[in-house]
GUKE-279538 format. One record per residue (C-alpha): residue in three letters; x, z, y. Coordinates in steps of 0.2 Angstrom, whole numbers. Layout:
GUKE-279538
r/px/pz/py
ala/X/Z/Y .
...
***
This chain:
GUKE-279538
r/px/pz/py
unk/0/0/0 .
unk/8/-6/16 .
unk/8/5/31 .
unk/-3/6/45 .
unk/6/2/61 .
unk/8/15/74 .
unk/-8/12/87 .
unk/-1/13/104 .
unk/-7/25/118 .
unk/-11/17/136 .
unk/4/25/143 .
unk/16/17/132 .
unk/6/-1/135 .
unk/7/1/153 .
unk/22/6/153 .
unk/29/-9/142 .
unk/19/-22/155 .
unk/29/-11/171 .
unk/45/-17/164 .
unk/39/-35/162 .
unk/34/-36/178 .
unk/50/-29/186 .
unk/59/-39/173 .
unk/51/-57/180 .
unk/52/-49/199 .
unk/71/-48/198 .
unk/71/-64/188 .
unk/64/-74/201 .
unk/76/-64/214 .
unk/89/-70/204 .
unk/95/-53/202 .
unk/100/-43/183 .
unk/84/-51/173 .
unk/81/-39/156 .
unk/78/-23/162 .
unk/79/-10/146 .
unk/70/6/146 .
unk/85/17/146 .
unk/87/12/163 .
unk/70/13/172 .
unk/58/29/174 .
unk/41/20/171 .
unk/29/36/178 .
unk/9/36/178 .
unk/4/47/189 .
unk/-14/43/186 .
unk/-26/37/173 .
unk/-45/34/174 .
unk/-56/41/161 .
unk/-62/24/156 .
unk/-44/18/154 .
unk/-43/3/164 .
unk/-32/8/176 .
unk/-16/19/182 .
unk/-6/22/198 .
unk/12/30/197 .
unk/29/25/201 .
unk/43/16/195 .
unk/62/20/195 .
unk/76/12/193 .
unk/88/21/189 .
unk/108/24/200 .
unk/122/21/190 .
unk/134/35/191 .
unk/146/28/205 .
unk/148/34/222 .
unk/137/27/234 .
unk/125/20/219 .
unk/106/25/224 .
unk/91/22/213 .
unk/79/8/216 .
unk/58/12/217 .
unk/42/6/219 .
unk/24/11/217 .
unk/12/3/204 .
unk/-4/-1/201 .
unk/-11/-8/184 .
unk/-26/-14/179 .
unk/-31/-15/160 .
unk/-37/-36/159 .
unk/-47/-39/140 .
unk/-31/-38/130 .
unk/-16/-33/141 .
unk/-12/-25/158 .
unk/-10/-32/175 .
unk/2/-25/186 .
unk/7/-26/202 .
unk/22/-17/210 .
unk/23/-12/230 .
unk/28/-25/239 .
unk/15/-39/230 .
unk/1/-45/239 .
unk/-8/-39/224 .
unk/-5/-22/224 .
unk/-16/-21/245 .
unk/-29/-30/233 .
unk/-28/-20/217 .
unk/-28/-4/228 .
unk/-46/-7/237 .
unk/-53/-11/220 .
unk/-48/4/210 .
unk/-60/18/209 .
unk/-63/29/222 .
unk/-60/44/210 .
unk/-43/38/207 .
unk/-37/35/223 .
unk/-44/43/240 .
unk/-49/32/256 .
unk/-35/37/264 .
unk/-22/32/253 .
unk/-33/15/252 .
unk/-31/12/270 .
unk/-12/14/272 .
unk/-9/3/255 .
unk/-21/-11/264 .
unk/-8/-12/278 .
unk/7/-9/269 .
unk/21/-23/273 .
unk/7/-31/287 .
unk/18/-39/298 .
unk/7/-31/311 .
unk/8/-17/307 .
unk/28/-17/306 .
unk/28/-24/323 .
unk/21/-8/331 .
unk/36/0/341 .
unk/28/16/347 .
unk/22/23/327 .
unk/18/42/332 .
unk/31/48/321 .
unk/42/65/322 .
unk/58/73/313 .
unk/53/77/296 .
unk/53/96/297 .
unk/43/109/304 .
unk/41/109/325 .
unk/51/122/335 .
unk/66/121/321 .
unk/85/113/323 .
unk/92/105/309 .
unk/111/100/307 .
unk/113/82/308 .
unk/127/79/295 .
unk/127/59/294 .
unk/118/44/303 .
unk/111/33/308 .
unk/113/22/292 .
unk/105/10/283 .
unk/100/11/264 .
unk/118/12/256 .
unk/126/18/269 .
unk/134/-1/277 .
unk/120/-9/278 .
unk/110/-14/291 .
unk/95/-12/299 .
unk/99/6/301 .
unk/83/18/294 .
unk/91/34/289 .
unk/98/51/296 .
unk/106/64/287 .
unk/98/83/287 .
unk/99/100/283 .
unk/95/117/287 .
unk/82/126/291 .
unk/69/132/280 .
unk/74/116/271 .
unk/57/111/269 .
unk/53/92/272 .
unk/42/87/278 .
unk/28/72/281 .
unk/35/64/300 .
unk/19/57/302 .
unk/0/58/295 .
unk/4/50/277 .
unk/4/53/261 .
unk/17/57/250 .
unk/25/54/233 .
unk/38/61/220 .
unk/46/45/214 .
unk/54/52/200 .
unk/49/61/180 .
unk/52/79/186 .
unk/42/78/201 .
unk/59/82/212 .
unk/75/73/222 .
unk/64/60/229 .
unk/47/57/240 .
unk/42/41/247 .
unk/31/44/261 .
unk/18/31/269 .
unk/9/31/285 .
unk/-9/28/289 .
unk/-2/12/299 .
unk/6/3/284 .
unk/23/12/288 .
unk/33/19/273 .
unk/48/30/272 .
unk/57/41/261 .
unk/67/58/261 .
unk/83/58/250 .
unk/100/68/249 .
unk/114/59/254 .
unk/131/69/257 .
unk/144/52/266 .
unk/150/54/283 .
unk/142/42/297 .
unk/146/41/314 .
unk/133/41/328 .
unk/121/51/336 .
unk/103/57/344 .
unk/98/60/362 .
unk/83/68/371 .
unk/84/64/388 .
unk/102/66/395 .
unk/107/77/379 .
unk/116/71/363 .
unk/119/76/349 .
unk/135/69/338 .
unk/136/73/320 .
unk/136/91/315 .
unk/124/97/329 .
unk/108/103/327 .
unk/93/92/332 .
unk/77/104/339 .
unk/61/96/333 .
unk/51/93/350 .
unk/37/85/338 .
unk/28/69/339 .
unk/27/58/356 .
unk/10/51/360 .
unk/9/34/361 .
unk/7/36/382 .
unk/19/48/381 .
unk/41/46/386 .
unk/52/58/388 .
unk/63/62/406 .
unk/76/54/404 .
unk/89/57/421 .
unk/104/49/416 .
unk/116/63/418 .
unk/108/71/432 .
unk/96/88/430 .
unk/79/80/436 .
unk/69/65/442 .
unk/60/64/459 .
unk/39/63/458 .
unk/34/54/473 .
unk/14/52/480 .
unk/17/32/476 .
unk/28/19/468 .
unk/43/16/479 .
unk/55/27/488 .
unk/45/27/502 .
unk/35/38/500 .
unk/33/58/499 .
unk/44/67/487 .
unk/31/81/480 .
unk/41/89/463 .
unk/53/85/451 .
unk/53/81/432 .
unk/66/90/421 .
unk/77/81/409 .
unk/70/81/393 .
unk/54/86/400 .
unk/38/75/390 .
unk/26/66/403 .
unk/12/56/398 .
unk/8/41/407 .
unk/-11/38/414 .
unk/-7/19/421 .
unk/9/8/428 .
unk/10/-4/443 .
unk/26/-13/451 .
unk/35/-6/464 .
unk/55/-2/469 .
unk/69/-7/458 .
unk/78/8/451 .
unk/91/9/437 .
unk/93/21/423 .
unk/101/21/405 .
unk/92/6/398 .
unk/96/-4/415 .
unk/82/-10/430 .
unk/66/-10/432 .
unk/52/-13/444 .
unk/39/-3/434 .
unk/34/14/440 .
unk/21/25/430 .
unk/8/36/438 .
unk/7/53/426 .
unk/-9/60/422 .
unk/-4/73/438 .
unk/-9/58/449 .
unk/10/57/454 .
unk/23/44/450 .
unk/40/42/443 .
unk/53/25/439 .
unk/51/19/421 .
unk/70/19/424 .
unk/70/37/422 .
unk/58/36/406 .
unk/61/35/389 .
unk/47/27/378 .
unk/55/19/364 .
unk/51/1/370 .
unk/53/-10/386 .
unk/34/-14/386 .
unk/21/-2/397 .
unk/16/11/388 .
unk/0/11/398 .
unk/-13/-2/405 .
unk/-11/-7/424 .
unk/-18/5/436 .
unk/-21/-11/445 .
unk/-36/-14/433 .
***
């Protein structure tokens, strides 16, 4: 009497189609094509009770070499008459796959940011609301940065950080992930815009360094978490000096009312054109009035973009 062979479970079947499908992506990338278990963490995170779909994570893992780091992506599969269909973060099919899947396995938040995740819109937006990733009111050492994924890199994304109550936290509303089998090491964070980050350890000195307003901060000192700026919000910014003139209108000419202090955070009800200062970034004509009623040169202002950060007070 022959053997019966071993049914397998939904785990192991989805876990089978993952690698396929990372096996065909770094195919067509022209990148390592066989991709073996002993290399990858293949992790459901979440299975319906019908059995027809799943959510977790995938990790590739680092080989043990210095300035090696692990490669991963979320998944979502669906179970399709006799096989799974999977699609890994980054596919145009894993935005669709995530507004079909039930509601009881993924929650309308998450739905929304994985609906704009990679939107080119989205990814354009310059002023994102986000903060340092630990608790407001703390200072953290900055031990590295910025840098970009492996160090050499570019674009730059990443700082290094410690201290505190070493708790890290989300730098914006998100949600957040463990990539990894023991739930540790690694969280992948993504924003309700579509913006996605992560928090990993890395220990490889950078040069560079943070500012807010006239103050920097070089490697090894201690960035103060201000919180999150507003999206007509800047920070004072005097270039050096200890404060920035408020004036009863745009130009020099007229009445000087107060001053701003650097690194003071303003918010900005409406812009205009009026005399050409120059600050940090270099010149410009623009001038904000603050929700005080009282005005100040964008020179002196740091947003984060060169664009208004607020409608014309002229409309």
């Amino acid at each position: 009497m022959k053997n019966a062979l071993p049914v397998q479970t939904p785990e192991t079947s989805i876990k089978h189609a993952v690698l396929q499908e990372l096996s065909q992506q770094k195919k067509t990338l022209g990148e390592e094509s066989q991709i073996t278990d002993t290399q990858v963490q293949v992790n459901v995170k979440r299975l319906s009770n019908d059995k027809n779909w799943a959510f977790g994570s995938v990790v590739i893992l680092a080989p043990n070499v210095t300035g090696a780091f692990p490669e991963g992506k979320l998944f979502i599969a669906k179970h399709a008459t006799t096989n799974w269909q999977v699609a890994l973060e980054g596919m145009d099919l894993f935005s669709e796959l995530s507004q079909q899947i039930p509601d009881a396995m993924m929650s309308a938040q998450e739905k929304k940011a994985f609906s704009l995740l990679w939107n080119a819109q989205a990814l354009s937006q310059n002023r994102p609301e986000l903060r340092l990733p630990y608790e407001k009111g703390q200072s953290w050492v900055m031990s590295g940065g910025p840098h970009g994924w492996s160090g050499s890199d570019r674009p730059y994304s990443s700082l290094d950080l410690y201290g505190g109550d070493q708790r890290v936290l989300a730098a914006g509303d998100g949600i957040a992930y463990t990539m990894c089998a023991n739930n540790r090491g690694w969280i992948r964070i993504y924003h309700e815009n579509g913006l996605g980050g992560w928090v990993f350890f890395e220990t490889s000195p950078y040069n560079g360094y943070a500012m807010h307003g006239s103050t920097m901060r070089y490697t090894g000192n201690t960035l103060y978490n201000y919180g999150k700026l507003l999206a007509n919000q800047g920070i004072v910014d005097a270039n050096g000096g200890r404060t920035v003139n408020l004036r009863t209108g745009p130009s020099t000419n007229y009445s000087v009312v107060g001053s701003l202090h650097d690194g003071e955070v303003v918010t900005v009800s409406c812009t205009v054109n009026g005399a050409t200062f120059t600050g940090r970034k270099g010149s410009t004509n623009r001038w904000n009035q603050l929700t005080n009623g009282y005005w100040m040169s964008d020179a002196y202002l740091y947003t984060g973009t060169n664009d208004a950060i607020a409608s014309s007070c002229n409309k």
